[in-house]
KOLVOBA-498580 format. One record per residue (C-alpha): x, y, z; residue in one letter; residue number from 1. Coordinates in Angstrom, 2 decimals. Layout:
REM KOLVOBA-498580
NODE        X        Y        Z  resn  resi
NODE        X        Y        Z     a   NUM
...
END
This chain:
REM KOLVOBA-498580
NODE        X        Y        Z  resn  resi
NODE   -95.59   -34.72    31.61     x     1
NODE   -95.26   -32.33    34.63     x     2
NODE   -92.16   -33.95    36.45     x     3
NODE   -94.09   -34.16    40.26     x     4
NODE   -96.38   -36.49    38.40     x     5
NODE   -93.38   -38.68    38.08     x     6
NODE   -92.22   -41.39    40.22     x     7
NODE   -89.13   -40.76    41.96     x     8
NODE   -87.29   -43.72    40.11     x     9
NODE   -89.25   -43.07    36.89     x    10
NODE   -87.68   -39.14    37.18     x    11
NODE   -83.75   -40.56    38.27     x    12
NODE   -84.16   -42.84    35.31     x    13
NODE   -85.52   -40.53    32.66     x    14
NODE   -83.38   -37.16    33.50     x    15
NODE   -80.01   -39.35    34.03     x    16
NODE   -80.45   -41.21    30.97     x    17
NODE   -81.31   -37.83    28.63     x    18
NODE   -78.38   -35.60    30.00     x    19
NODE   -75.57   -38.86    30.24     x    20
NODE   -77.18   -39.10    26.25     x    21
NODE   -76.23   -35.50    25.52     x    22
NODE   -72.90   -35.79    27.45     x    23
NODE   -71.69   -38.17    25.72     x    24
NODE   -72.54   -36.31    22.58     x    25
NODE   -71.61   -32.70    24.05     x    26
NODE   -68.94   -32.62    26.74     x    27
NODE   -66.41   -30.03    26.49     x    28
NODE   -63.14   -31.84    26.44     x    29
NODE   -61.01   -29.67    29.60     x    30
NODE   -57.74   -30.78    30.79     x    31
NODE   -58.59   -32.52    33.91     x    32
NODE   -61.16   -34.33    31.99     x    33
NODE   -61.70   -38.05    30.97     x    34
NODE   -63.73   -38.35    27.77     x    35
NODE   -67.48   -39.24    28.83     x    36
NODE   -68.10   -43.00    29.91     x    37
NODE   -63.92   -43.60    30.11     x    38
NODE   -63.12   -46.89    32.26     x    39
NODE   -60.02   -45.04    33.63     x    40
NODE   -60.13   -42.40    36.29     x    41
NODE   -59.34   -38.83    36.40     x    42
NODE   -56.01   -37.76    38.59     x    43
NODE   -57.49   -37.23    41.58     x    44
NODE   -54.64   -34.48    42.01     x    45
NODE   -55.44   -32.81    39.05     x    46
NODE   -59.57   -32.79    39.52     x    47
NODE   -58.83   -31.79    43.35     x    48
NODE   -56.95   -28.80    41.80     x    49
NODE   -59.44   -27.92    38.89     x    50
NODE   -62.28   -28.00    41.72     x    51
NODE   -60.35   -25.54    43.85     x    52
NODE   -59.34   -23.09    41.13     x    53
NODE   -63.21   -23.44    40.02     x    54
NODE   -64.83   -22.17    42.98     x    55
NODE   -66.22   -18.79    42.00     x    56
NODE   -63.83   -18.59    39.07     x    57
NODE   -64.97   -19.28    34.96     x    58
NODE   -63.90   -22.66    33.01     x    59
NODE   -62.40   -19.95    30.39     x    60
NODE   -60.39   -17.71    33.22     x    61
NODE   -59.03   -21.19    35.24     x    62
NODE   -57.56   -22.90    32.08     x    63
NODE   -54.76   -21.38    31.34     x    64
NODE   -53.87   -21.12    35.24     x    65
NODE   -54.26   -24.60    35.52     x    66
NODE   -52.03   -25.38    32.14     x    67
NODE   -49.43   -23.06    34.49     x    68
NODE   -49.68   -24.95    37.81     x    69
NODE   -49.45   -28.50    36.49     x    70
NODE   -46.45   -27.81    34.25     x    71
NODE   -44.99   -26.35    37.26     x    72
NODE   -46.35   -28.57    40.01     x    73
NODE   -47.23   -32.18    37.99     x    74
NODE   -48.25   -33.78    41.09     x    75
NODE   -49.36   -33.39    45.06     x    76
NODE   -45.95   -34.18    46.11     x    77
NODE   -44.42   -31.16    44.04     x    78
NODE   -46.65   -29.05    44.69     x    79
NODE   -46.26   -29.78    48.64     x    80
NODE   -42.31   -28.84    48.45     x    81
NODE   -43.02   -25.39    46.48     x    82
NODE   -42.53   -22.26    48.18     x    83
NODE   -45.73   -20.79    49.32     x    84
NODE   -44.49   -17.35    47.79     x    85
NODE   -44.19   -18.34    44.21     x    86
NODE   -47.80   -20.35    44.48     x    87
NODE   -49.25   -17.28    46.01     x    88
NODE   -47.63   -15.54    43.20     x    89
NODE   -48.54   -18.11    40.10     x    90
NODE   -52.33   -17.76    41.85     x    91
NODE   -52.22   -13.80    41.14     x    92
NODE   -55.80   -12.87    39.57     x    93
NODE   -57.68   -15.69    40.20     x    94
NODE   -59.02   -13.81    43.73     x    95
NODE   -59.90   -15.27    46.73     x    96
NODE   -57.02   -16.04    47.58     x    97
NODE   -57.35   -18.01    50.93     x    98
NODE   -57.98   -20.88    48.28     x    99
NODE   -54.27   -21.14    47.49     x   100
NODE   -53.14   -20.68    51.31     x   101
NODE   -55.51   -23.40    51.48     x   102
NODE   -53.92   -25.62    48.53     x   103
NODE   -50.64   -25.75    49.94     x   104
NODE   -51.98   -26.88    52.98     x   105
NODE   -53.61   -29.49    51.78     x   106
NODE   -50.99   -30.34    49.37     x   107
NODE   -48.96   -30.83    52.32     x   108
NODE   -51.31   -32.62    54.41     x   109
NODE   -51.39   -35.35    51.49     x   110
NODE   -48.68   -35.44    51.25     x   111
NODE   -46.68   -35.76    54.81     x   112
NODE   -49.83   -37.66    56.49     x   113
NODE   -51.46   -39.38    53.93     x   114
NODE   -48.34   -40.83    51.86     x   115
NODE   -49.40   -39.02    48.38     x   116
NODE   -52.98   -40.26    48.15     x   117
NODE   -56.13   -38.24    48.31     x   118
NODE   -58.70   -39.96    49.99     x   119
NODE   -61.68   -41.45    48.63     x   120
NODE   -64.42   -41.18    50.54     x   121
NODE   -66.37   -38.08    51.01     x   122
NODE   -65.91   -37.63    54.67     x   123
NODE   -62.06   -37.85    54.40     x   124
NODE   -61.58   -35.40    51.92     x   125
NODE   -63.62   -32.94    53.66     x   126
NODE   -61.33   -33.03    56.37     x   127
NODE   -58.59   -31.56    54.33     x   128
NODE   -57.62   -27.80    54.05     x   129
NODE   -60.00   -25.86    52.11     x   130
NODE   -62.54   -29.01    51.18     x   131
NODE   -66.07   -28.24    51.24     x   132
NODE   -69.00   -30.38    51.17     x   133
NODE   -69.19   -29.73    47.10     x   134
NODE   -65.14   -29.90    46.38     x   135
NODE   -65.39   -33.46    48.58     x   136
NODE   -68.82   -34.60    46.60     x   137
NODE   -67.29   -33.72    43.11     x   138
NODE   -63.31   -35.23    43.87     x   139
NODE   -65.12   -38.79    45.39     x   140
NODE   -67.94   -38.62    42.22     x   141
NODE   -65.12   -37.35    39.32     x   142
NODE   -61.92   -39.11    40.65     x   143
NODE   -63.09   -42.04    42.28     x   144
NODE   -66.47   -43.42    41.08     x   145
NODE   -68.25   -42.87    43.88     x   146
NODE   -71.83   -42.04    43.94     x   147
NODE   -72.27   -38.43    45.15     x   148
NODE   -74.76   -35.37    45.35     x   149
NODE   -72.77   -32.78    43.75     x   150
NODE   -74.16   -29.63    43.75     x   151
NODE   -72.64   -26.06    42.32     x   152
NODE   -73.82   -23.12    41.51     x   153
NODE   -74.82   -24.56    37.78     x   154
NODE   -76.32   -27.41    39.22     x   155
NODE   -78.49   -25.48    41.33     x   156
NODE   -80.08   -23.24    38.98     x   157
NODE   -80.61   -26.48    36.56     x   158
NODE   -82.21   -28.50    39.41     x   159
NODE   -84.28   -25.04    40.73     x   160
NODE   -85.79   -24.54    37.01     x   161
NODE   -86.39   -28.61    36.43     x   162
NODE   -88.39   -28.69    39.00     x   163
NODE   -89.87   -25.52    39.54     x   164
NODE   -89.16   -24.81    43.60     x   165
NODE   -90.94   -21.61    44.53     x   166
NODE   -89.26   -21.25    47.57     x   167
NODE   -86.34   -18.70    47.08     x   168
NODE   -82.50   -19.06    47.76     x   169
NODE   -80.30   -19.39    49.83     x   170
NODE   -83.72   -21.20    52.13     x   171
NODE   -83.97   -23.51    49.08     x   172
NODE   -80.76   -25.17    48.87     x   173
NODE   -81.76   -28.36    50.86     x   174
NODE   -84.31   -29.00    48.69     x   175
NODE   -82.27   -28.29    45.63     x   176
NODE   -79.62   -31.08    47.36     x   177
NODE   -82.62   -33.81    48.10     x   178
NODE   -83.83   -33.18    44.12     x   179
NODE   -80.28   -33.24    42.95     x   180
NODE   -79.77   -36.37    45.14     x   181
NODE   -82.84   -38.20    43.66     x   182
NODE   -81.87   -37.66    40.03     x   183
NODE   -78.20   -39.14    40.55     x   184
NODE   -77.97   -42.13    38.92     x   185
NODE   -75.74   -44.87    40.95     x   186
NODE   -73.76   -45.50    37.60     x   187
NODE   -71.62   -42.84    35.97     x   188
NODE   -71.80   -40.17    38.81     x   189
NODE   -68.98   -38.66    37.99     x   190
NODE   -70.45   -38.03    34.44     x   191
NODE   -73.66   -36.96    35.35     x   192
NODE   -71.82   -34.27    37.69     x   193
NODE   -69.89   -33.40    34.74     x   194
NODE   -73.13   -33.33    32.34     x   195
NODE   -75.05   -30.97    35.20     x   196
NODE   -71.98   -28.75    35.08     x   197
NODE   -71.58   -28.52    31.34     x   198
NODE   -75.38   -28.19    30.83     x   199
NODE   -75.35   -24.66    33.25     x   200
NODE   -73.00   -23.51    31.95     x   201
NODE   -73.93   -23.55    28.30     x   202
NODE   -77.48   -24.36    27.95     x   203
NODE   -79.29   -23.21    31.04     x   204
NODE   -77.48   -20.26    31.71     x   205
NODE   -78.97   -17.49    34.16     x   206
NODE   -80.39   -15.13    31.18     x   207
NODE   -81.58   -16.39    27.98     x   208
NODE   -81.49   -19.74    29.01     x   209
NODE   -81.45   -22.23    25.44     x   210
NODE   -84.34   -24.59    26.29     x   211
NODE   -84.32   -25.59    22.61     x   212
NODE   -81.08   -27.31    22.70     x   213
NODE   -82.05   -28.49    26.49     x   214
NODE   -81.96   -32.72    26.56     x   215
NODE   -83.77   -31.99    30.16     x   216
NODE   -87.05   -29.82    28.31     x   217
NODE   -89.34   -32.53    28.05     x   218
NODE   -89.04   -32.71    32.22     x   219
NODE   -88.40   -29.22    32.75     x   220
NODE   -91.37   -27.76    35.18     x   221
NODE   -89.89   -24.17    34.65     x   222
NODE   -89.80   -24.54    30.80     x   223
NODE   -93.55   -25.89    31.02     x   224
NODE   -94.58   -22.62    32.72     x   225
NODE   -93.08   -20.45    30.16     x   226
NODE   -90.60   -18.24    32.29     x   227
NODE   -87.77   -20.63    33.23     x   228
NODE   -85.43   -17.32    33.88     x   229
NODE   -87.53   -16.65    36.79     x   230
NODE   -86.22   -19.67    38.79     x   231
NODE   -84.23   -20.31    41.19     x   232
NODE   -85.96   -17.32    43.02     x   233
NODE   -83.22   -15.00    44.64     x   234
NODE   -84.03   -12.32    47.65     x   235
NODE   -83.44    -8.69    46.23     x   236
NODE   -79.91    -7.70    45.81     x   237
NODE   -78.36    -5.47    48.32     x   238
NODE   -76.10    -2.79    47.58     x   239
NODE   -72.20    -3.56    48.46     x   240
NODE   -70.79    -1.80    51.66     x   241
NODE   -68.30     0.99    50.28     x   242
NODE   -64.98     0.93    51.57     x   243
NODE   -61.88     3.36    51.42     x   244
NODE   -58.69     3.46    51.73     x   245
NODE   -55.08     4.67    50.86     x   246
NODE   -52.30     3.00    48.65     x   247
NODE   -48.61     4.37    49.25     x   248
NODE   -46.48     4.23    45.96     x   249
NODE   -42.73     4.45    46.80     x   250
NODE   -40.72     4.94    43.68     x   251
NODE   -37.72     4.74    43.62     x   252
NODE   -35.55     7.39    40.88     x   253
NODE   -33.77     4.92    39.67     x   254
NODE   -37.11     2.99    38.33     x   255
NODE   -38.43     0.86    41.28     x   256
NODE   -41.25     0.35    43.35     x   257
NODE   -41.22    -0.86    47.13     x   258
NODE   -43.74    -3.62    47.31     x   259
NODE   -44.60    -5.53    50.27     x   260
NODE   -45.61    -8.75    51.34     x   261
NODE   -49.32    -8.89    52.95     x   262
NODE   -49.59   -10.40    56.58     x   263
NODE   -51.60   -13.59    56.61     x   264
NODE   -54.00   -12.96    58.61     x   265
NODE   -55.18   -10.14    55.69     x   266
NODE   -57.04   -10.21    53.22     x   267
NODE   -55.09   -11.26    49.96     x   268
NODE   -52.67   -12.78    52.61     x   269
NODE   -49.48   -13.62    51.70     x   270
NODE   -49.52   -11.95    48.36     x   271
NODE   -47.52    -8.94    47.03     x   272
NODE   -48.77    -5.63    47.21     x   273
NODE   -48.50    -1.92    48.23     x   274
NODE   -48.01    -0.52    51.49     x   275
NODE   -51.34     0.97    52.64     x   276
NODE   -54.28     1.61    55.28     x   277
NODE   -55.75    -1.59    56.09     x   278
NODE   -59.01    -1.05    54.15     x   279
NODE   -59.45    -4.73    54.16     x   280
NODE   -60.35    -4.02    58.28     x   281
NODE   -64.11    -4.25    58.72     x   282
NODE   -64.16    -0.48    60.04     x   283
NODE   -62.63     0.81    56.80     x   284
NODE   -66.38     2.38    56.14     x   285
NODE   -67.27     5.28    53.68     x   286
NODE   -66.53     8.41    55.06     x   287
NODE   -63.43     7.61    57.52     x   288
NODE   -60.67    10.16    57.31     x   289
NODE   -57.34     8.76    56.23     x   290
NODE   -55.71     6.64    58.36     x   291
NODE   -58.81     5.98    60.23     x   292
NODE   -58.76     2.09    59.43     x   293
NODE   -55.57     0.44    62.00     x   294
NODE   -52.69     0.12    61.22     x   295
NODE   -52.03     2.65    58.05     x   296
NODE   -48.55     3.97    58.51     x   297
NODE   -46.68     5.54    55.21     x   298
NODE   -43.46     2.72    54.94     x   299
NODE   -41.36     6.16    55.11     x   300
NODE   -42.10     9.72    55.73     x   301
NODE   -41.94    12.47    53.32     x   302
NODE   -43.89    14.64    51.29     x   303
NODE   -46.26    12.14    50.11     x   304
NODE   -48.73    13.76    47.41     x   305
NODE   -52.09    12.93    46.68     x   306
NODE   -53.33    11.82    42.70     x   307
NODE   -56.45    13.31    41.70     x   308
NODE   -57.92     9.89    40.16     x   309
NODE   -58.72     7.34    42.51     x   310
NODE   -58.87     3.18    42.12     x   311
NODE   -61.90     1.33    42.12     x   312
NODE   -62.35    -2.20    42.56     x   313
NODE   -65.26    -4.58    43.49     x   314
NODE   -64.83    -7.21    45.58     x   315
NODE   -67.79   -10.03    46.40     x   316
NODE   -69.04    -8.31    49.92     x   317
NODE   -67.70    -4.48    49.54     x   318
NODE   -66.75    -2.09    47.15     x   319
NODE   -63.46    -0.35    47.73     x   320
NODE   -62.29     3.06    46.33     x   321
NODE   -58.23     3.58    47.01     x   322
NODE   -56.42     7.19    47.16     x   323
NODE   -53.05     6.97    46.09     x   324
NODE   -50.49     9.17    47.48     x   325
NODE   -46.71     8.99    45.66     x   326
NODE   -43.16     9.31    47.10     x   327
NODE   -40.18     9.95    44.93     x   328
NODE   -37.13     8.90    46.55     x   329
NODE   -33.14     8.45    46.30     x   330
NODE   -31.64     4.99    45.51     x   331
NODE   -30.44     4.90    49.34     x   332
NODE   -33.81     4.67    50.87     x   333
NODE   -34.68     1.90    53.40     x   334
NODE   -38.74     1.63    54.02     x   335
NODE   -39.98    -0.05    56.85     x   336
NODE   -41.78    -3.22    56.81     x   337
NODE   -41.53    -6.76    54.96     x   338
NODE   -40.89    -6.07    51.07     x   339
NODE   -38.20    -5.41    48.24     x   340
NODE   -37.90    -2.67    45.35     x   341
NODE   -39.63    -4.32    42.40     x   342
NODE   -38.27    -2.88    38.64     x   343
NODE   -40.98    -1.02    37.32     x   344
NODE   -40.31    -2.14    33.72     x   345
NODE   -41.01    -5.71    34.94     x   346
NODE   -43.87    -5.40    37.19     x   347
NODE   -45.93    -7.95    35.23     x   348
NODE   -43.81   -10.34    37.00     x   349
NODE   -44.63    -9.35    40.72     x   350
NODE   -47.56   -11.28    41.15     x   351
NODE   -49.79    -8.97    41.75     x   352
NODE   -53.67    -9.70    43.34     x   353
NODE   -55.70    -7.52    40.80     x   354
NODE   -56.80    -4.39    43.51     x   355
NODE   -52.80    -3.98    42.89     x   356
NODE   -52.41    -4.63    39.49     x   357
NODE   -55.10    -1.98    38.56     x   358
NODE   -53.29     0.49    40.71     x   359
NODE   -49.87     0.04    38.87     x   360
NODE   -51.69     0.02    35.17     x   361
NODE   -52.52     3.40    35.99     x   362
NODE   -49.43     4.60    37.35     x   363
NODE   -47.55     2.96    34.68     x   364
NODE   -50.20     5.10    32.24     x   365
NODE   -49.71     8.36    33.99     x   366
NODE   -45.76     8.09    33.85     x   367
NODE   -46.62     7.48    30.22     x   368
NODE   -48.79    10.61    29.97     x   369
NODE   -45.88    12.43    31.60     x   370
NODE   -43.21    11.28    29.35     x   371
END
């Protein structure tokens, strides 16, 4: 039965009780998890965290960052008193990296103001550092009970597909919230959040989606029509902005590498990284000689030489291509700017964003190649 020719309480009633069914068959056990229908609660430390790291990041690639940060950090409290260096650092390769400025903030916020205790109400928590409506929704569903619409990028395409919406994204996401909001049961919200997460990401994925092994088929609209990878409708893709720019390596003969620390106000702020143009500037455009984006001056001067193989890496709104130019220089030199000579045969450790990472794998490969 076509699920607009359900009642609205008939529909919360059927789809809640089918995918809370399969959850508590199917949940993947994750270490800010409580096993399905659990009368305790979740740390609401440890799901705030999870959320954060989550945003725009994979279950498989935040894991093993979020087994690092709580051995490190156990609670809110530690994780208030840590220096924002080695956070920034422990955060390397996870990107966006205005989430972990943000996590310290709030940390501290939490911390100093609220006496260790997250808040449990929606509205509260959004009025912490770095809390969205979703983060807020999913901490006051997950680690408190509450009843909330919670609403990611899984449970969008689910909710798109079980009911069919024709009108495309982003224009559809109100609707997507009022369907979401009429399917959440008042029990077990934090579940069903859970279950709508778990059920994206495994079952109704964007291609191939498994309607087979779907517990939502028998309601599905998009499943009745026969093309449920057609929904939600997106706008055609547009190509990413290209961006340029210039990396300075400064090596040291004795085997190190100056490496700076990024302003704040940057992008990857307060990270480690090379000296270089600011290509992160909005003017760094395609076809701008070098030096043409503000602020790129070489940390010393010298005979700087151009390699012939540039770096390429994609970011979500541009895609950057970086020259990099290489200075050998005596164990007395003294760049300019905010940094420290890094051993090269340790640069694992230097918490490197991954734009900077990928530059030193290949000059650690061409040294290699020159050996």
């Amino acid at each position: 039965m076509p699920v607009e020719s359900i009642a609205p309480e008939e529909t919360q009633m059927a789809v809640a009780a089918a995918l809370l069914a399969h959850y508590d068959r199917h949940a993947r056990s994750l270490p800010w998890r409580m096993p399905p229908g659990s009368e305790a609660r979740a740390d609401p430390y440890r799901v705030w965290l999870s959320e954060i790291m989550l945003q725009q990041t994979t279950v498989a690639a935040v894991i093993p960052y979020f087994a690092k940060f709580t051995a490190r950090w156990p609670d809110v409290a530690a994780l208030a008193r840590a220096d924002e260096a080695e956070v920034m650092a422990a955060w390397a390769g996870l990107g966006y990296y205005a989430r972990a400025r943000n996590l310290i903030a709030c940390a501290r916020v939490v911390t100093e103001e609220l006496g260790g205790r997250f808040p449990d109400s929606e509205g509260a928590l959004r009025a912490l550092p770095g809390i969205g409506a979703y983060t807020a929704a999913a901490i006051a569903a997950i680690a408190f009970g509450r009843r909330a619409v919670v609403v990611d990028a899984n449970v969008e395409r689910v909710v798109a597909r079980l009911f069919a919406l024709a009108t495309p994204l982003p224009q559809a996401r109100v609707e997507i919230r009022d369907r979401t909001d009429a399917i959440t049961p008042d029990d077990r919200a934090g579940d069903f959040a859970q279950a709508m997460m778990d059920l994206g990401s495994a079952i109704c994925t964007v291609k191939t989606p498994q309607c087979l092994l779907c517990p939502l088929r028998p309601h599905c609209a998009a499943h009745a029509t026969g093309r449920a990878e057609a929904f939600p409708v997106k706008p055609p893709k547009k190509d990413k902005p290209e961006r340029t720019g210039v990396v300075w390596w400064l090596e040291r003969e004795d085997g190190h590498v100056w490496i700076e620390r990024r302003g704040d106000k940057r992008m990857l702020g307060g990270m480690a990284g090379f000296p270089g143009t600011q290509w992160d500037a909005r003017g760094a455009a395609r076809g701008d000689a070098r030096g043409a984006a503000k602020g790129g001056t070489p940390p010393v001067d010298g005979a700087w030489a151009a390699l012939n193989r540039p770096v390429v890496h994609v970011f979500t709104h541009f895609r950057l291509t970086l020259t990099i130019e290489r200075l050998l220089v005596g164990a007395g030199c003294c760049p300019q700017g905010e940094g420290q000579w890094w051993p090269l045969d340790h640069i694992g450790g230097a918490g490197l964003p991954t734009v900077f990472a990928k530059v030193a794998a290949y000059m650690m490969e061409k040294q290699v190649d020159e050996d």
